[in-house]
Backbone bond lengths (Angstrom), bond angles and torsions (degrees), N, CA, C in turn:
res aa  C-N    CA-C-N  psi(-1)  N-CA   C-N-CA  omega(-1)  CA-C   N-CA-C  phi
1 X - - - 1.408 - - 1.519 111.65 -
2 X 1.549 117.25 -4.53 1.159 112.03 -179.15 1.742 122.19 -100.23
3 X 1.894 88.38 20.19 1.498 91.03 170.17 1.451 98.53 -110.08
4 X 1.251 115.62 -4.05 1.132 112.78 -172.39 1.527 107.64 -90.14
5 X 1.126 106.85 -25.24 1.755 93.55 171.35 1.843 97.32 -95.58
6 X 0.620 140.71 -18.70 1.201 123.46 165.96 1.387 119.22 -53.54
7 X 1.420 117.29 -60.88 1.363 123.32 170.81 1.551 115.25 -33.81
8 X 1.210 100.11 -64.48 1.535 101.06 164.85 1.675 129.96 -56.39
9 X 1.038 103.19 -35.58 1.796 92.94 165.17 1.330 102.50 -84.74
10 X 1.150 133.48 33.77 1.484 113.86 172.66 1.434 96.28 -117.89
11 X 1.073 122.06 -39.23 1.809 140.04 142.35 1.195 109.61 -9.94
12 X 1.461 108.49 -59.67 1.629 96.17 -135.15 1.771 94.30 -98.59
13 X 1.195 125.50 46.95 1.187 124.53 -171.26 1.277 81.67 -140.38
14 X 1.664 147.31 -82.36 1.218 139.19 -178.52 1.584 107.33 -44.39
15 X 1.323 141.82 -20.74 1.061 145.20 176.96 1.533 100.51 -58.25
16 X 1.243 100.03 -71.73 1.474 126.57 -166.05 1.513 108.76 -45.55
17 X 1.063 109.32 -44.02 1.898 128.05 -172.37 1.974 90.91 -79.76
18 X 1.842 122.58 -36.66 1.659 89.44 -178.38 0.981 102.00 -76.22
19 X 1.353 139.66 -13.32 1.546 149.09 -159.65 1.521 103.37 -62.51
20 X 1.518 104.68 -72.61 1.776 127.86 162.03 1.402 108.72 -29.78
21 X 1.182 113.55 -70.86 1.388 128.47 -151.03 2.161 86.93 -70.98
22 X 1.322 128.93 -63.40 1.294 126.93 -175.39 1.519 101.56 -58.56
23 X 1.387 131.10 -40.15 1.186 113.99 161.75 1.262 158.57 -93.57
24 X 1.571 106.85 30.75 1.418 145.14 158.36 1.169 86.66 -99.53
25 X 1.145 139.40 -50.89 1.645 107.41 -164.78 1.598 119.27 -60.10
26 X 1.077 89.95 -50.49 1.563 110.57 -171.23 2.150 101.15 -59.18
27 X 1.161 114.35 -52.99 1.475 129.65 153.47 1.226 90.84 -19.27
28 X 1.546 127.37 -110.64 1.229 147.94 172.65 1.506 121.16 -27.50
29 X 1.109 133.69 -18.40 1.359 147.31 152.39 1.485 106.91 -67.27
30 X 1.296 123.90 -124.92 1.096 133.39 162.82 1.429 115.13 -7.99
31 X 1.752 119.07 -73.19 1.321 120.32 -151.43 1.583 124.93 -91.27
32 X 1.308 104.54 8.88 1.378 117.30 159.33 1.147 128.66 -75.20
33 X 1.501 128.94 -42.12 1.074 147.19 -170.10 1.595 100.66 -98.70
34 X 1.949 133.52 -1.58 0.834 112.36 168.49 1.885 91.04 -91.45
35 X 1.101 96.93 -33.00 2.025 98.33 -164.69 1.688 96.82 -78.20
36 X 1.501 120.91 4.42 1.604 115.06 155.81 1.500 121.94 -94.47
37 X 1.084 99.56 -6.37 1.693 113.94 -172.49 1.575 98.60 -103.88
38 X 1.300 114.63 -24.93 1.575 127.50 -178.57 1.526 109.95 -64.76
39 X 1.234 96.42 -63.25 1.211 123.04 178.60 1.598 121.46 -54.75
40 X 1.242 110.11 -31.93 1.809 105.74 172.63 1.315 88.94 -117.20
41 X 1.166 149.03 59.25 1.682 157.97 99.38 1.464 106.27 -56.75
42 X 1.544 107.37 -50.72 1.301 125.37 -150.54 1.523 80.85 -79.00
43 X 1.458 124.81 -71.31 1.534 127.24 -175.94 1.522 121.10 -49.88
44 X 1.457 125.01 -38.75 1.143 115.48 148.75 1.455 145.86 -60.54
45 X 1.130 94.76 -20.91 1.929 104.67 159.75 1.138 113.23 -77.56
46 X 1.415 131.08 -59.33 1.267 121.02 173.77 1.997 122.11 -47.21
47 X 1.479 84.05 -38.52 2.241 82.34 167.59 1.778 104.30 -64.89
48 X 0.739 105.39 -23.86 1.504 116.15 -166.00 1.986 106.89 -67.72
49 X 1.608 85.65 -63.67 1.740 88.89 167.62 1.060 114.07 -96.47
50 X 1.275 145.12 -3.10 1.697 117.94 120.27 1.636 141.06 -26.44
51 X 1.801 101.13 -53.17 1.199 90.91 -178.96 1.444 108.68 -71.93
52 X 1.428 112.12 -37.00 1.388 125.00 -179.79 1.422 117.65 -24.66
53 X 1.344 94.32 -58.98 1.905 121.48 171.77 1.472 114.14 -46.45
54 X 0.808 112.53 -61.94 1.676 132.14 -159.44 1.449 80.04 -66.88
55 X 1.443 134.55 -67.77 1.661 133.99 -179.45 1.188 102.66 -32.47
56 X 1.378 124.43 -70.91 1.534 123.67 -167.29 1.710 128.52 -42.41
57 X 1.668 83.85 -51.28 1.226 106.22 174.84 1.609 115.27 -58.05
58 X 1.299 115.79 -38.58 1.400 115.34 178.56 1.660 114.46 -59.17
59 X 1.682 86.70 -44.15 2.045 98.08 -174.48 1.291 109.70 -48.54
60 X 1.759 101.94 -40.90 1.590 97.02 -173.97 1.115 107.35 -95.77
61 X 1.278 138.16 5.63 1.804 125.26 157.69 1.633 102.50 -67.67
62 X 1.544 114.59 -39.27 1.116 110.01 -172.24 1.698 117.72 -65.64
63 X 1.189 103.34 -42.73 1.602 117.06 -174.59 1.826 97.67 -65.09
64 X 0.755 120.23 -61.73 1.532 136.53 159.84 1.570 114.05 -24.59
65 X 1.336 117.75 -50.28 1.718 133.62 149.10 1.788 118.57 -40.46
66 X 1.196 97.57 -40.57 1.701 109.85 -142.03 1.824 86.67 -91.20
67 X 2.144 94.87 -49.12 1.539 86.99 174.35 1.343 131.39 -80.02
68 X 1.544 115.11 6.62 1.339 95.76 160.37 1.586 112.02 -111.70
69 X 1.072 125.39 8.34 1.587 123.08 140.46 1.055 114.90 -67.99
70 X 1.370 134.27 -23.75 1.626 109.58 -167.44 1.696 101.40 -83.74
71 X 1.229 126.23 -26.43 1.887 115.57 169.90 1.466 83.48 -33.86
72 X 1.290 114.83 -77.13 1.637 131.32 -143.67 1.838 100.08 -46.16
73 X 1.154 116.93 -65.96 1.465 127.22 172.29 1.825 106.01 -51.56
74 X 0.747 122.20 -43.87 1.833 118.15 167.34 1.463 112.52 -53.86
75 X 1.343 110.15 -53.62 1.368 114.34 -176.54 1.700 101.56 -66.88
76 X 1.717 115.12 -47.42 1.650 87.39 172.81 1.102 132.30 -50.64
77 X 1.502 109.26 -57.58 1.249 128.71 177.18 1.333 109.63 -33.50
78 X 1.808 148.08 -38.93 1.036 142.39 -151.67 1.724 88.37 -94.24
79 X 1.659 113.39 -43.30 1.616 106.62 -165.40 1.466 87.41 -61.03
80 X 1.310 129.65 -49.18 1.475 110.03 -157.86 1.623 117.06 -65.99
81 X 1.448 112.62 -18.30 1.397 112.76 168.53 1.610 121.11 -62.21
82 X 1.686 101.49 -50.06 1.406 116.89 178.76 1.468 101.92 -46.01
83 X 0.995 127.87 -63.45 1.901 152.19 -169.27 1.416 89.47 -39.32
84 X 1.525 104.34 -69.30 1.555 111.79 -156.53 1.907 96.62 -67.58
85 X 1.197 128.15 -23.87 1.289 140.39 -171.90 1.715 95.76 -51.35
86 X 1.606 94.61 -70.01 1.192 112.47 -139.82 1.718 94.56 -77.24
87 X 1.688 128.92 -27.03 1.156 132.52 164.06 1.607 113.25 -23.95
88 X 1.571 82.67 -67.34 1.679 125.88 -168.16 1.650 101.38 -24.02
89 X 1.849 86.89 -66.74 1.592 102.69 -172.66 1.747 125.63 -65.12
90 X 0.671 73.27 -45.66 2.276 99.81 151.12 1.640 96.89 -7.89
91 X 1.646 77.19 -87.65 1.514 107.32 -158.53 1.351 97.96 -60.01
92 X 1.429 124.76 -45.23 1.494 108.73 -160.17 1.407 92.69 -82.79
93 X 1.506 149.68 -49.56 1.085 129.61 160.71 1.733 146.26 9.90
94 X 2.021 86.09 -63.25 1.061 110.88 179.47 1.807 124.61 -92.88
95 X 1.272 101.81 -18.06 1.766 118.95 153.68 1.486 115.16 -64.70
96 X 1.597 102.31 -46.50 1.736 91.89 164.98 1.613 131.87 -72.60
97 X 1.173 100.93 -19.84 1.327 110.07 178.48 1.605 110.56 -70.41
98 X 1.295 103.81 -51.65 1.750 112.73 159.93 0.924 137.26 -28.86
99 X 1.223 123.10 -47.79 1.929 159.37 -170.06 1.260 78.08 -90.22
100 X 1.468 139.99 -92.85 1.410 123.54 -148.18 1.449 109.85 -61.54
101 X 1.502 114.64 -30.39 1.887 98.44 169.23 1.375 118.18 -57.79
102 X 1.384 109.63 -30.40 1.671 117.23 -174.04 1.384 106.11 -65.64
103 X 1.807 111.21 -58.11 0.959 97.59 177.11 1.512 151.83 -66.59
104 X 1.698 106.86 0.87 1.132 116.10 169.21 1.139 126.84 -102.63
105 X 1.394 103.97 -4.49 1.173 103.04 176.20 2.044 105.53 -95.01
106 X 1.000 115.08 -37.84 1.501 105.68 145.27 1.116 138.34 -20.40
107 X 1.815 107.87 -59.78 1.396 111.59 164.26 1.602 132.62 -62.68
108 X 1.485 85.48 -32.60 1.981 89.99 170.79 1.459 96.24 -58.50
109 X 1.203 117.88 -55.26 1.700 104.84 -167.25 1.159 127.50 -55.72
110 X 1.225 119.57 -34.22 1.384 121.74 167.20 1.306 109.88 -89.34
111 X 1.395 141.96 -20.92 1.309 102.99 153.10 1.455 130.77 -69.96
112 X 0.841 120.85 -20.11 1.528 126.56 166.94 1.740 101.51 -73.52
113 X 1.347 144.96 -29.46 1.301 108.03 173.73 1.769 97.56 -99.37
114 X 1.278 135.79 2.24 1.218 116.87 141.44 1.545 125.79 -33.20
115 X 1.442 85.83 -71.65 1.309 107.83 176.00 1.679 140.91 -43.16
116 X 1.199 108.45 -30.22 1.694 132.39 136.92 1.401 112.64 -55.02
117 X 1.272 119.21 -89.26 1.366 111.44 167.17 1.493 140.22 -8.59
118 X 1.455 117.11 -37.72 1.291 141.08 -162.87 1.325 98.84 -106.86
119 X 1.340 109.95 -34.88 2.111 91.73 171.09 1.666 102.62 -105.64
120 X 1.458 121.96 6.29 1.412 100.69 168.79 1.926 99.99 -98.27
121 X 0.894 105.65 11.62 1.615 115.79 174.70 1.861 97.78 -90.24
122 X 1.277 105.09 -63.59 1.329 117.77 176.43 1.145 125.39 -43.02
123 X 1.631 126.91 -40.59 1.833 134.77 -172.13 1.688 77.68 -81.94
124 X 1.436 126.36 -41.93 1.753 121.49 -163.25 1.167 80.83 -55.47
125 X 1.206 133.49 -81.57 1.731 131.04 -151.34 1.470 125.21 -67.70
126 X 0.822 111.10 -10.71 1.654 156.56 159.24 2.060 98.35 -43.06
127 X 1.281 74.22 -73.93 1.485 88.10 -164.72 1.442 124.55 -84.84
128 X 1.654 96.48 -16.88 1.616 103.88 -178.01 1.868 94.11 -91.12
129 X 1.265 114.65 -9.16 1.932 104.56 164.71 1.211 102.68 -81.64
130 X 1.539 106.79 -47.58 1.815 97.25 -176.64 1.708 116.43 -33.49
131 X 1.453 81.49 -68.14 1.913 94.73 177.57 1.233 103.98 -37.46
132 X 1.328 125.13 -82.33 1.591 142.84 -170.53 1.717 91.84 -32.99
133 X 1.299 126.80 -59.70 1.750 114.16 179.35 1.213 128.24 -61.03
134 X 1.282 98.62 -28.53 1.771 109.97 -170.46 1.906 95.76 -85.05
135 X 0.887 118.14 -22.01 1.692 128.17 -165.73 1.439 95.92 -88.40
136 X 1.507 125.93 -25.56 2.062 132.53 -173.47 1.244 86.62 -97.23
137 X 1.654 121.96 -43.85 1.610 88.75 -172.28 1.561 121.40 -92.66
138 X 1.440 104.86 7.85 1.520 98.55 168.06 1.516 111.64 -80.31
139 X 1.555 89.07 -45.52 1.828 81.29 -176.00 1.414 98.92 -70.31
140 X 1.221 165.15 10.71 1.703 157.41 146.86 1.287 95.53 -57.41
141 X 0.761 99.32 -52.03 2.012 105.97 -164.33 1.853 107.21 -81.12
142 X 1.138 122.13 -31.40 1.335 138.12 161.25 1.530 109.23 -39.33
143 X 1.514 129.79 102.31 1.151 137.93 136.23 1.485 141.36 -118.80
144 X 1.350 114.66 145.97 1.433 105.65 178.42 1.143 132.22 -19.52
145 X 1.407 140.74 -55.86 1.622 131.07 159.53 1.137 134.53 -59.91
146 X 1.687 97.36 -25.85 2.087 103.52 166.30 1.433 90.70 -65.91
147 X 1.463 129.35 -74.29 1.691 119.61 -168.44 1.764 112.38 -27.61
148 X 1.405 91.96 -52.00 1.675 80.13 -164.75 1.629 115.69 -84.59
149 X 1.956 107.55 -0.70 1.853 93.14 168.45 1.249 98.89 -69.91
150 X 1.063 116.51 -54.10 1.958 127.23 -176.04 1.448 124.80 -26.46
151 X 1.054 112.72 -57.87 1.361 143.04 176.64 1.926 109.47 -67.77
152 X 1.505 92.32 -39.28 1.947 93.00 164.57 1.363 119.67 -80.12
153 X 1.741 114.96 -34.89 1.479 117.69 174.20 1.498 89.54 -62.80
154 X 1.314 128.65 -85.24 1.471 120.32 -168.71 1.596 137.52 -18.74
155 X 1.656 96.14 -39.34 1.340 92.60 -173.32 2.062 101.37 -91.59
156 X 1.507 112.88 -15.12 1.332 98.65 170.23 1.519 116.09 -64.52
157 X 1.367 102.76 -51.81 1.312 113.40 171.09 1.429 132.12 -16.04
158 X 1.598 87.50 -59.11 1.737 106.57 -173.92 1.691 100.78 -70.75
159 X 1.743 120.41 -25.31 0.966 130.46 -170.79 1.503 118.59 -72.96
160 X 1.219 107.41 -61.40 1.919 118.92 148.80 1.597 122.83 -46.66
161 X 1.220 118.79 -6.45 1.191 124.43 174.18 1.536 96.55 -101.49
162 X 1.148 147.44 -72.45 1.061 144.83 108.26 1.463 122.41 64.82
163 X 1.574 102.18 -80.19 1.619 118.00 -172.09 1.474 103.17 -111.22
164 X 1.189 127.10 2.24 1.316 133.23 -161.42 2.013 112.27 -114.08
165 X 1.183 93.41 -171.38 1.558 86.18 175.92 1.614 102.16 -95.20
166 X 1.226 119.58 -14.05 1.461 126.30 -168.42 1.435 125.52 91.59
167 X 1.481 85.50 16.78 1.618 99.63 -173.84 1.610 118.35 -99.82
168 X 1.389 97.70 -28.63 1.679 112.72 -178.52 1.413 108.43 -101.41
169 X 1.429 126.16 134.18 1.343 126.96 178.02 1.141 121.36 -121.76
170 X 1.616 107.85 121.47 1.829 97.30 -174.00 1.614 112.07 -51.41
171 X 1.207 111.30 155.35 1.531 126.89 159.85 1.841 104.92 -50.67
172 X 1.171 99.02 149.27 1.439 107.71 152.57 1.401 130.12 -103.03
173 X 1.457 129.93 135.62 1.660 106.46 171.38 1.654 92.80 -74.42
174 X 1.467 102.16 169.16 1.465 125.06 -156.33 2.067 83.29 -126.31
C-alpha cells in the first residue's frame, strides 16, 4: 500500500498544475473580458459622477451667483417700492388738494348765492312791513268822510274821463 500512496502523491502535483493551468485558462477565457467589461462599468461611472459633479458644482456656482444678487435685487426692489410709495402719495396729496380747492370754492358759491337769497328774502320782508305800516296808517287816518270825499273825487274822475277825451282831469279837493 505504500506504492499506492506514493503513486498518488506523485499525481497529485501534476494534477494540481492541470488544475492551475485549466483554471487560468478558463480565468483568462471567460474572466478577462468579464473584469474588462467590469472595469469600464467601473470607468464609466466614475465619468458619470464626474460629469455629475462638475453639473452640481456649476448649479451651485450659479445659485451662489443668484444669492448674492438677490441682496442687490431686494434692495432694488424696496427703492422701487419707496419711489412708487412716495409717487403714490404725490398724487393723492395733490387730488386732495384739488377737492379742497373745489370744495371751497363751491362753498364761496353758495355762500354768495345764499347770500343773495337772504337779502332778496329781506327787501321781500322789507316791503311786506312797509306795506303792512303804510296799510295801519292809512286805515288810522281813514275816516268816514275821508272815505266818502275819495270815493266822490273818484267817481267824478272816472266821470270826466268818461265824457271827456281823457285828457283833462278834474281837480281834487285836498
Amino acid at each position: 500500500m505504500i506504492l499506492a500512496e506514493e503513486v498518488s502523491e506523485l499525481w497529485k502535483w501534476p494534477n494540481f498544475l492541470l488544475l492551475a493551468v485549466l483554471l487560468g485558462y478558463l480565468i483568462r477565457k471567460h474572466g478577462a473580458p468579464l473584469l474588462v467589461s467590469r472595469s469600464q462599468q467601473i470607468r464609466q461611472s466614475l465619468e458619470a459622477g464626474e460629469k455629475a459633479k462638475a453639473e452640481a458644482e456649476a448649479l451651485a456656482a450659479g445659485v451662489q451667483l443668484k444669492m448674492a444678487g438677490l441682496d442687490r435685487t431686494i434692495a432694488e426692489l424696496r427703492a422701487a417700492a419707496r419711489a412708487d410709495l412716495e409717487r403714490e402719495t404725490e398724487r393723492i396729496r395733490r387730488e386732495a388738494e384739488a377737492e379742497m380747492s373745489r370744495i371751497e370754492q363751491h362753498t364761496a358759491m353758495e355762500i354768495v348765492a345764499i347770500g343773495k337769497h337772504t337779502r332778496l328774502e329781506l327787501r321781500q320782508y322789507a316791503a311786506r312791513l312797509a306795506m303792512d305800516l303804510a296799510g295801519r296808517k292809512i286805515e288810522a287816518r281813514m275816516s268816514p268822510d275821508v272815505q266818502a270825499t275819495l270815493l266822490e273825487n273818484f267817481a267824478v274822475d272816472m266821470s270826466g274821463r268818461a265824457a271827456g277825451s281823457g285828457g283833462s282831469h278834474a281837480s281834487r279837493p285836498s
